[in-house]
Structures are given as C-alpha cells and as structure tokens.
C-alpha positions in Angstrom: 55.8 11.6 -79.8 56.7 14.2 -77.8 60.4 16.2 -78.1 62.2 16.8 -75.0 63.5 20.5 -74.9 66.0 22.4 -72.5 64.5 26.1 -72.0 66.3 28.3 -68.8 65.4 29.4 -65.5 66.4 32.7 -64.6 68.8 34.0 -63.6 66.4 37.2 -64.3 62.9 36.0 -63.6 59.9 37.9 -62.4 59.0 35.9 -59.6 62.6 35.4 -58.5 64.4 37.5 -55.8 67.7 36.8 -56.6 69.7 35.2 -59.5 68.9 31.5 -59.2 69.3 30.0 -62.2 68.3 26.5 -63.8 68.4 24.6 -67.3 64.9 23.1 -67.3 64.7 20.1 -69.9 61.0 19.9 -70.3 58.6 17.3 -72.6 55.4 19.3 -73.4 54.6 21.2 -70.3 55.7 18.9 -68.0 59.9 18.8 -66.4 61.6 16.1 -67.0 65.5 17.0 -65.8 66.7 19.6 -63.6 70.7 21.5 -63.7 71.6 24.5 -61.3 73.9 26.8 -62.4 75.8 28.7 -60.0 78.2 31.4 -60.0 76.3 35.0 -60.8 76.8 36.9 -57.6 80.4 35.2 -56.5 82.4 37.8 -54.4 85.0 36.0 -52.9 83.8 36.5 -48.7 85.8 33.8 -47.0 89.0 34.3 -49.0 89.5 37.8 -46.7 89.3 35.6 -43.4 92.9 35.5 -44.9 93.1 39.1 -45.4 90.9 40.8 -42.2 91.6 39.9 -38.4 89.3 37.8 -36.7 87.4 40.8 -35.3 87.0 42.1 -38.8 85.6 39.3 -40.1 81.9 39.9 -38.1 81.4 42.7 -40.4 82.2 40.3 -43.5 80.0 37.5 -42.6 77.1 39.5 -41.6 77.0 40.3 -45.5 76.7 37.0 -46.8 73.0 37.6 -46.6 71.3 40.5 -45.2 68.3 38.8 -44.4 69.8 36.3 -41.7 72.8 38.5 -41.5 72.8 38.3 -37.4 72.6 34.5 -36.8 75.6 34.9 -39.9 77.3 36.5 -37.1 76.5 34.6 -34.3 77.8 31.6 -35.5 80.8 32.7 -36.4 81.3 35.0 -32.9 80.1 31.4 -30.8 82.8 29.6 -33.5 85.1 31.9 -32.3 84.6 31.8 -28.6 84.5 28.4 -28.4 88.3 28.4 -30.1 89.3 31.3 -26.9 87.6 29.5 -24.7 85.5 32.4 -24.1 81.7 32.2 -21.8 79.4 34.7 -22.8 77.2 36.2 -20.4 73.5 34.9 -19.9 71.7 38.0 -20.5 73.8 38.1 -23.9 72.4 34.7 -24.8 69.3 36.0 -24.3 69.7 39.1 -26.3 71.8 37.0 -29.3 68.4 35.0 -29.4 66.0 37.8 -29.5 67.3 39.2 -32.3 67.7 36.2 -33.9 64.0 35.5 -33.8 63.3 38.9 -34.8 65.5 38.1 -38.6 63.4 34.7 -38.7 60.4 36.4 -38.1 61.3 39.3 -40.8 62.3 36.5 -43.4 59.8 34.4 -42.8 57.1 38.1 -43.9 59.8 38.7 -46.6 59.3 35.0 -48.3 55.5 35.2 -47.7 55.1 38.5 -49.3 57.1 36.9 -52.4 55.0 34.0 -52.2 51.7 36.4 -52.6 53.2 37.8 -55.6 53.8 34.9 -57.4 50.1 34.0 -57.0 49.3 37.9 -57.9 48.0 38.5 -54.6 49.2 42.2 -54.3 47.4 43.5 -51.6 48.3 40.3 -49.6 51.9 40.8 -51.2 51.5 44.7 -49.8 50.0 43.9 -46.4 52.8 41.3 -45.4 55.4 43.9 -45.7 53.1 46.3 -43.9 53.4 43.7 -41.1 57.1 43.0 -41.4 57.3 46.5 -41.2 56.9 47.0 -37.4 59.3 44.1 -37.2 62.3 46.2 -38.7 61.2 49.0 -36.6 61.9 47.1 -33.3 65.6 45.9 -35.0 66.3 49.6 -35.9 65.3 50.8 -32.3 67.1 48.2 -30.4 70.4 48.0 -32.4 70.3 51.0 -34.7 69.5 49.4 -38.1 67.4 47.8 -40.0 68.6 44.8 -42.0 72.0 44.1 -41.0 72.4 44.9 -37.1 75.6 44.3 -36.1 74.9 43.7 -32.3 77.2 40.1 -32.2 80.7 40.6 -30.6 83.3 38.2 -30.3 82.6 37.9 -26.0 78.9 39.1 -26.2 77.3 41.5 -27.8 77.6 45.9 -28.3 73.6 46.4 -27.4 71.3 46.3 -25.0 67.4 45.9 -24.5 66.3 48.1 -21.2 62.8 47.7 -19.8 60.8 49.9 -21.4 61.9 48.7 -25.1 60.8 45.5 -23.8 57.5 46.5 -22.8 57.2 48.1 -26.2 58.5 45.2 -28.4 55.7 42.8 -26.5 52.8 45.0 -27.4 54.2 45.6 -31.0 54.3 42.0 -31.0 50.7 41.5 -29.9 50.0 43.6 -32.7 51.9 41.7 -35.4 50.3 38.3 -33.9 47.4 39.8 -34.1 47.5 40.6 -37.9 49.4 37.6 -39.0 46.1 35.1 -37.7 43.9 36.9 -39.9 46.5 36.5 -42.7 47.1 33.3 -42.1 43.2 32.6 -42.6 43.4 33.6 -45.9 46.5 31.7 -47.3 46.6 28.6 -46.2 42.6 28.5 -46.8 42.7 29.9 -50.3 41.6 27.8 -52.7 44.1 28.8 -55.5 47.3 28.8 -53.2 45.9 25.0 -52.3 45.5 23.8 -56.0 49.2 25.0 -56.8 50.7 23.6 -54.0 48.3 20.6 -51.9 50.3 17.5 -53.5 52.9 19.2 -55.6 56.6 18.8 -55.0 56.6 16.3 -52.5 59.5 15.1 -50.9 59.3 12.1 -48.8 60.6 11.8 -45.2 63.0 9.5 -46.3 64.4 11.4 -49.5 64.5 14.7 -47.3 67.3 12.6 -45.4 68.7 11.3 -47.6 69.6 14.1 -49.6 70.4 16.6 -46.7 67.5 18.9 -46.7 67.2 21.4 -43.5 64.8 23.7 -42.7 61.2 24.0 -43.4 62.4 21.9 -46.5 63.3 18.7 -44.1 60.6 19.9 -41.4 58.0 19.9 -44.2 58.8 16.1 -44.7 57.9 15.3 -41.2 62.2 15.4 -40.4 62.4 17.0 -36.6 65.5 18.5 -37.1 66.1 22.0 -35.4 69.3 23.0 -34.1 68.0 25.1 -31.5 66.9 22.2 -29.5 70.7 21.5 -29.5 70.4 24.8 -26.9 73.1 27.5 -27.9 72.5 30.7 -27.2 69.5 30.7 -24.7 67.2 28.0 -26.0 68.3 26.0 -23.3 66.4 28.5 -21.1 63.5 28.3 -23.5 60.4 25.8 -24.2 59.7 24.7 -27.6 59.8 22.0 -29.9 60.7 21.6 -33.7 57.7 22.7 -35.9 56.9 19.4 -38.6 54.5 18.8 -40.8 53.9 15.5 -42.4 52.8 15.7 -45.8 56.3 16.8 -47.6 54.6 18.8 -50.5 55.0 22.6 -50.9 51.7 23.3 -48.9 53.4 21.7 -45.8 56.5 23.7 -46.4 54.5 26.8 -46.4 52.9 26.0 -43.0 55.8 25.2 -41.6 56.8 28.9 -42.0 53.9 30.4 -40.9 53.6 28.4 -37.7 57.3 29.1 -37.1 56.7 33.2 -37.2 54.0 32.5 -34.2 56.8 30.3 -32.5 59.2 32.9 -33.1 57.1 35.3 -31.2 55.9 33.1 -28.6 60.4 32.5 -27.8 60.8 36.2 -28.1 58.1 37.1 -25.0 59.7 33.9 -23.0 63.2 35.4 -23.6 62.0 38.9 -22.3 60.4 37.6 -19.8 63.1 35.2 -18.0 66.3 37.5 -19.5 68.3 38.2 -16.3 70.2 41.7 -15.8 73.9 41.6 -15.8 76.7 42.1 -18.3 75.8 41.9 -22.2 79.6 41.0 -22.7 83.4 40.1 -21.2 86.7 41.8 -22.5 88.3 39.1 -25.1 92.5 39.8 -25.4 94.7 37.8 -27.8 94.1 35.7 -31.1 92.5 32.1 -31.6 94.7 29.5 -30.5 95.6 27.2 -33.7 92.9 24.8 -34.3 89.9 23.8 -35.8 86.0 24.4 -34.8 82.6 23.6 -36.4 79.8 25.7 -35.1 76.3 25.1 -36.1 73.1 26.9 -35.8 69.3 27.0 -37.0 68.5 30.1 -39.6 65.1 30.8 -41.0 66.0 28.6 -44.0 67.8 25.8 -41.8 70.8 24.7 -40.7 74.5 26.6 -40.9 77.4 25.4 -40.5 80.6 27.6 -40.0 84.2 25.7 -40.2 87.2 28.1 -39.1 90.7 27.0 -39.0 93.0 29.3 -37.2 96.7 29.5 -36.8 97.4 31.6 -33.9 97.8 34.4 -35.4 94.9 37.7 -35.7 94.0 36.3 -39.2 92.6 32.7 -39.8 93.8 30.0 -41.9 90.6 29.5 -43.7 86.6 29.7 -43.1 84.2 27.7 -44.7 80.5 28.4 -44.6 77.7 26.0 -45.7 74.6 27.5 -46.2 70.8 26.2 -45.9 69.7 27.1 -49.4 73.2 25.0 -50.8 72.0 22.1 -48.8 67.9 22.0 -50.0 69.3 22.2 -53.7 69.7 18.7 -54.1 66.2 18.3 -52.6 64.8 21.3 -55.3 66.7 18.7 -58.0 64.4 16.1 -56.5 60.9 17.7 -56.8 61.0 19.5 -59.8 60.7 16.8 -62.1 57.2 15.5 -62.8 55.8 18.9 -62.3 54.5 21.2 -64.8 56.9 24.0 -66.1 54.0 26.9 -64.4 54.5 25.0 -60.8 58.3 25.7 -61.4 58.4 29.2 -59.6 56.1 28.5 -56.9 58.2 25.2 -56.2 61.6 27.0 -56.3 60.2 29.6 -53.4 58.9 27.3 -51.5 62.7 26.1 -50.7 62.9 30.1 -50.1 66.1 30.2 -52.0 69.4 32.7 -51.5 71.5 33.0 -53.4 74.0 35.5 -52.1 74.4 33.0 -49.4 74.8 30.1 -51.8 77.4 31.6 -54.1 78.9 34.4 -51.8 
C-alpha cells in the first residue's frame, strides 16, 4: 500500500517564471489532488481606479502584466470609449492591432523559450530569444519602448507607423518567419518534447467548456473560441480564422502557439497593407457618464475581460479585471491529476501561466 503525500509547488521553482504556487498531494510518483495558492505578488491595481482619474488609469493597467501590457490597455481605453461614446479612427484600429500582434507574437517566443528550458534545450532556449529579439526592436522603434508601450489613448492612440517603418517591419518579419519554420521543425518533431507531452494532460472539448478554459488552453481542446473574430479593433478588416487543434493534450496546446506566431505575422502584413492614412486619434473632453461596461478582448493567453463602473465623475467607481491565466486554472486543476509529479512543470507551462496578472 502506497501513502498519499502533500509535497509543494513553487512558488520558487526552477522551471517557473513567476510565483505560481501548488500543494501537490501525490501517491508514489504519480498526483493525485491538486490546490492553488494565490496571493504572493498582490499589489492592490484596481483599488487606485478609485484613487487615479480615468486617464491615469492606462498607465496602471498596462502594468498588470508587461508581457500583454498593450492589449491591457486597449481594453480598458475601448471600455472607456464605449462609456463616452467615443469612435476611434480606422487607421488607429489598425495601429491598436499591429501592436497587439506584435505582444502576442513576443509572448508567444517568451513561453517557447521557457518551454526549451524546461526540456534543457539551451541553445533552442537561447535562439528563441535571439528571434524575439528583432520583435522588441520593431516595438521600441515604433512606440519608443520595449515591453510596456504605452501607445493606447483614451480616443486613439499617441503613435504612428509612417511608410518606411512599414517597409522595414515586413522585411524584419520575413526574417523572423523565416527562422521560426526551421524552429518549428525541430520542436514539434522532437522526439523527447513528443514523449513528455503527446497524450499528457488532456483536456476534453467538453471539460475545456465546461470549466471556462480560453486560449490555446480551450483552442487546444478543439473549442473555436477567439475574440477577435468578434472584430474590435481592425479584425473586422482582416481575414483569419480561430487556430484549433483537436487532440486536447499539451502537444496540441503547444502547436496551437506556434501556429498562432505565423498567424500573428500573416494579420500584421494584412494590416500594413490595407491601413488607411488619416488621424491616429480624436480630442476626448469630460468624464465617463455613470454606468456600467464590459469590454472583452483576445490576449496571447486568451480571453480578458475588463468591467468598469463609473460615476460621472474623473475617478471610477470600481474596475474589475478577469484575466486568462485565472480562468485556465480550473482547467490546470483538471489535468494535473493522473500525471506523474516530473510532467508537473511542463504541464503548468503549457497553460503559460501569469501570475502578476492573476493576483495583481
């Protein structure tokens, strides 16, 4: 007879990026029961939406997560203009969804290059930041920085894209594309990466719904749920359709984000190549009218959803943010029993957790 055990899970962990952490109760080798604990990078961001105007707060939500942090602030600027009443220009669409494919394309590099290392594939760990690389040089060229932007504007956004950063963005792309194939050859082909993930952690179509998944997590399980074909911004312009994969384990999760940084790409050179020239924002005077607005939009990890009351006044009532990774941890609860304890870390980045948007 075997004893059951309860051993922890981070929240310091080699293979971890950030403090996730777990109380694993485990028989032998294998998991049995799975418990988040939450809490270890807390710092209190929507409690100054009472304490910072409405202007204010794009800075504070485009530090909930650096990674996504400009679809952090598009949401809440297109939550905000929806409240005012307020129609952003076309070319501002455009540029709002450039960018924004530019942070999935950058997370989607970050979470493979953290994928490589938990295999202890340094040089492909090394050579998938060497790619991402060129993608943070196009975001500090066309807005100034690297991580977090700050392009999005309540009424548009405060940059521009002229012609010949256009011109160079599609050949650095080519480049990136380019790399990424013959990458891509050699991950989802390996034959290690398939024995730790081919049949592991799956997650049926059905539980994926059930239990709220979104993202590559739900898109993984054959779920087509993508919030872009709801068109904000300038998807409406744009064709493309949800990226699924059948199979539900964590090698169809994997693929799913590798086919979505050649997507990503593919909606960037349609954008530059239909974006119209005109103004990249209008003048917006006055405060929110009182109400109530949910706004909803597609990161690299899946769907957020931003819930602002206001009150009339330059300060809102409250904001509310539900993040991707909070939604795919009932789903992570799901898979992780039945595995053994060494799948544990490959399973938990294949959800391609964040915590600082989590816990915020």
């Amino acid at each position: 007879m075997s004893d059951k055990s309860t051993i922890p899970f981070g929240p310091q962990h080699p293979v971890l990026p950030e403090p996730i952490h777990l109380k694993l109760v485990v028989e032998d080798e294998k998991v049995v029961e799975a418990y988040p604990a939450f809490g270890f990078v807390h710092r209190g961001l929507e409690t100054l939406a009472q304490k910072k105007d409405f202007n204010q707060m794009v800075y504070v939500v485009e530090r909930v997560c650096g990674i996504c942090s400009c679809m952090h602030g598009q949401d809440y600027c297109e939550a905000i203009e929806e409240l005012m009443g307020v129609q952003v220009p076309v070319r501002a669409e455009y540029l709002r969804t450039i960018w924004a494919e530019l942070h999935r394309i950058h997370s989607h590099l970050l979470w493979l290059g953290l994928f490589a290392d938990a295999f202890g594939f340094e040089n492909l760990f090394m050579q998938t930041w060497k790619i991402r690389e060129k993608i943070m040089d196009i975001l500090e060229a066309t807005s100034g920085n690297r991580v977090i932007i700050s392009v999005n504007i309540v009424g548009g956004v405060r940059k521009d894209i002229n012609s010949e950063q256009a011109k160079w963005i599609l050949k650095e792309l080519d480049d990136v594309e380019r790399q990424l194939k013959d990458i891509n050859d050699v991950v989802m082909n390996n034959y290690t990466v398939k024995q730790r993930t081919v049949g592991i952690g799956v997650l049926t179509k059905e539980e994926a719904y059930e239990l709220g998944a979104t993202g590559p997590m739900a898109k993984g399980s054959g779920v087509d749920l993508d919030l872009r074909t709801t068109g904000y911004a300038a998807y409406k312009y744009l064709d493309f359709e949800p990226i699924v994969e059948k199979a539900g384990d964590s090698y169809a999760r994997n693929l799913v984000r590798m086919r979505e940084i050649f997507q990503s790409i593919d909606l960037i050179r349609q954008a530059l190549g239909k974006m119209p020239e005109g103004e990249i924002s209008v003048p917006v005077k006055g405060n929110p009218p009182a109400g109530e607005v949910i706004s909803r939009l597609e990161q690299s990890r899946g769907e957020v959803v931003y819930y602002i009351k206001s009150n009339g006044t330059k300060f809102l009532d409250r904001l509310r943010i539900r993040t991707p990774t909070f939604a795919n941890i009932p789903a992570l609860l799901k898979i992780l029993p039945g595995s053994h304890l060494q799948d544990v870390p490959v399973l938990i980045l294949t959800i391609d957790p964040c915590i600082s948007c989590t816990e915020r």
